[in-house]
Structures are given as structure tokens and as C-alpha cells.
PAZAMI-762129 format. One line per field, with one value per residue: residue number from 0; residue in one letter; x negated, y negated, z of N, C-alpha, C, CB in turn. Coordinates in steps of 0.1 Angstrom, whole numbers. Glycine has a CB too. Layout:
k: (NUM, ...)
r: (A, ...)
n_xx: (X, ...)
n_yy: (Y, ...)
n_zz: (Z, ...)
ca_xx: (X, ...)
ca_yy: (Y, ...)
ca_zz: (Z, ...)
c_xx: (X, ...)
c_yy: (Y, ...)
c_zz: (Z, ...)
cb_xx: (X, ...)
cb_yy: (Y, ...)
cb_zz: (Z, ...)
END
This chain:
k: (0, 1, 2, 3, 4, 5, 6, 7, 8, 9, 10, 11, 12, 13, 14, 15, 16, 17, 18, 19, 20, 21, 22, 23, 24, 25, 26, 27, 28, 29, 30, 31, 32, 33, 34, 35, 36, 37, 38)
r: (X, X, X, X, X, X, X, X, X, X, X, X, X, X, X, X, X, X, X, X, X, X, X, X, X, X, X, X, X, X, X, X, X, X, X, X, X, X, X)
n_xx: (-503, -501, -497, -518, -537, -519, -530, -556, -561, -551, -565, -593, -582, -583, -608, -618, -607, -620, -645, -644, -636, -661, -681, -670, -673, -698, -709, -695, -709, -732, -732, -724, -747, -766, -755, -758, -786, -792, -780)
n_yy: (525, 549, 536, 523, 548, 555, 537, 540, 567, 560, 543, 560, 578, 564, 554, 576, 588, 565, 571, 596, 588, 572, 594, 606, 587, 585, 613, 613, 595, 604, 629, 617, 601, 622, 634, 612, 609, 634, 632)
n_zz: (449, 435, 409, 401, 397, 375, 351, 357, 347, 321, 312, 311, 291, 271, 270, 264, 234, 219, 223, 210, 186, 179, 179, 156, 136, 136, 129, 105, 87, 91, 69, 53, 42, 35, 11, -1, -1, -15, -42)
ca_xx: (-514, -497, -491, -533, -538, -517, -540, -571, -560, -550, -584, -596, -575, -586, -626, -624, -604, -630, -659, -641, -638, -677, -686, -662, -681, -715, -709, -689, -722, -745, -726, -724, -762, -768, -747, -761, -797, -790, -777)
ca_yy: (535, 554, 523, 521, 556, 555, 528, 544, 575, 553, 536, 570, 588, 556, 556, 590, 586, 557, 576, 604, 582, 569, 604, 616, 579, 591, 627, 612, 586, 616, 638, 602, 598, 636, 634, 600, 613, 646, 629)
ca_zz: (447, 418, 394, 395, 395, 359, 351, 358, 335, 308, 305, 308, 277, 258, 272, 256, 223, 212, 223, 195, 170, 173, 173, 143, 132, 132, 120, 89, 85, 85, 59, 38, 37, 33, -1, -10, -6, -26, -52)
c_xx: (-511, -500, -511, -538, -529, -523, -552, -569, -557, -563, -593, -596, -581, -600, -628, -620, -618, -643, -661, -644, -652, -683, -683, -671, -695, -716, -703, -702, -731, -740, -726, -739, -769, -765, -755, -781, -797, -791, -787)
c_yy: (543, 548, 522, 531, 564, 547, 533, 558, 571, 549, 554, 578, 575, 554, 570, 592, 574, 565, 591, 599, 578, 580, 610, 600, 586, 602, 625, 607, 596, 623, 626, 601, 611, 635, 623, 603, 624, 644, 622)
c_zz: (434, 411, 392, 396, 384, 352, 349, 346, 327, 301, 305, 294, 271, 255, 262, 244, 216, 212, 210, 188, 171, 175, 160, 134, 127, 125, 102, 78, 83, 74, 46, 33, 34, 19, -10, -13, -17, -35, -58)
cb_xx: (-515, -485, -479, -543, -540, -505, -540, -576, -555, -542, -598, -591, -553, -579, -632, -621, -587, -631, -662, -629, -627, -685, -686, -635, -682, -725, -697, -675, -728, -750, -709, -720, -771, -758, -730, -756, -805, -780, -767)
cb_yy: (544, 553, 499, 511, 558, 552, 522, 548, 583, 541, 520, 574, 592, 542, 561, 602, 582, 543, 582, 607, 567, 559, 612, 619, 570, 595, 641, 598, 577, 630, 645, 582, 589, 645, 631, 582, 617, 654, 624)
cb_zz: (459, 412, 402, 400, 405, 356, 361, 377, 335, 309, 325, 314, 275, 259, 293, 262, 226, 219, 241, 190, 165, 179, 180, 141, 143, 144, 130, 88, 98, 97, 63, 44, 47, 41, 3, 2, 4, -27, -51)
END
């Protein structure tokens, strides 16, 4: 019961680290085409 309840918070911490990076993704993507239209 432990050993897949360390398991299940691993996929967790990592469900939520990716879902970071494709938001810090998209917000970089918007500030890129922001700059690239301006210009």
C-alpha cells in the first residue's frame, strides 16, 4: 500500500511539473509573437 501510494505522488509531482513547463511554454510563445509583431 505505501510503495503505490509513493507511486501515485510521483506521477503526480511529475503530472504537475510538465503541465508547468507547457504553461511557462505558452506564456514564453505569447511574449515571442508579441515582440515579433511589434517589430
Amino acid at each position: 500500500m505505501i510503495f503505490l501510494f509513493l507511486i501515485s505522488i510521483s506521477l503526480l509531482k511529475i503530472h504537475n511539473a510538465s503541465f508547468l513547463i507547457t504553461n511557462l511554454l505558452k506564456i514564453f510563445l505569447k511574449k515571442f509573437n508579441n515582440q515579433f509583431y511589434c517589430e
